[in-house]
C-alpha positions in Angstrom: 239.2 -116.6 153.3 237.4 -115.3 156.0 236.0 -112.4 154.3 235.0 -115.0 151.1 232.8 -116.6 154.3 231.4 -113.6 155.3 230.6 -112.4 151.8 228.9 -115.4 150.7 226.7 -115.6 154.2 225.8 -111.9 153.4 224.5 -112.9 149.4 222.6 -115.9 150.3 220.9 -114.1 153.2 219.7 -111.3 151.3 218.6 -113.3 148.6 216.8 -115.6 150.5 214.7 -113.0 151.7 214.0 -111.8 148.4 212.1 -115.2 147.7 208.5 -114.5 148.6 205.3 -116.5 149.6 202.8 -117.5 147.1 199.4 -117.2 148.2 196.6 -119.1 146.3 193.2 -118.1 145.2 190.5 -120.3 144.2 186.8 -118.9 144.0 185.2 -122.4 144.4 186.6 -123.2 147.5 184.4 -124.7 149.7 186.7 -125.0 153.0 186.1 -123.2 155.8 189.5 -122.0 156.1 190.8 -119.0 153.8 194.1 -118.2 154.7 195.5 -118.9 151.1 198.9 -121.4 152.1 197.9 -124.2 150.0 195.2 -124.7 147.2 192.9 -126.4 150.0 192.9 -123.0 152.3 193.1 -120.6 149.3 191.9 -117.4 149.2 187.6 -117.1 147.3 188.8 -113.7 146.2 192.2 -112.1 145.0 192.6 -108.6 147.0 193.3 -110.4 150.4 196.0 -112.3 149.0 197.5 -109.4 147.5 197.4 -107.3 150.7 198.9 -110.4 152.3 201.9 -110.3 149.8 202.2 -106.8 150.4 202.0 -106.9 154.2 204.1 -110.0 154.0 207.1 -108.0 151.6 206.1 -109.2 148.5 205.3 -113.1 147.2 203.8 -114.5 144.0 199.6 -114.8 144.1 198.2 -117.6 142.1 195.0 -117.6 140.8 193.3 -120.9 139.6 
């Protein structure tokens, strides 16, 4: 049983890690803030957010 345990704790770490960020880009936004978290902070331009997902070990970049 034990090893089940430790088996299943193993899987679901290494697949949560394999779930990455998305990072948003929007070229008319207007907010001061681009750190691209959230449609409101997103990204003017698409290269940062992909060096972000790369930096960050990989994500999803959405582009509006």
């Amino acid at each position: 049983m034990n090893k089940i345990l430790v088996s299943f704790s193993i899987i679901v770490l290494l697949s949560s890690h394999s779930f990455g960020a998305v990072w948003y880009v929007d070229k008319d936004n207007v907010s001061s803030v681009e750190d691209g978290t959230t449609w409101a902070t997103a990204y003017t331009t698409i290269q940062p957010a992909i060096d972000v997902a790369f930096t960050d070990g990989g994500g999803e970049v959405w582009v509006a």
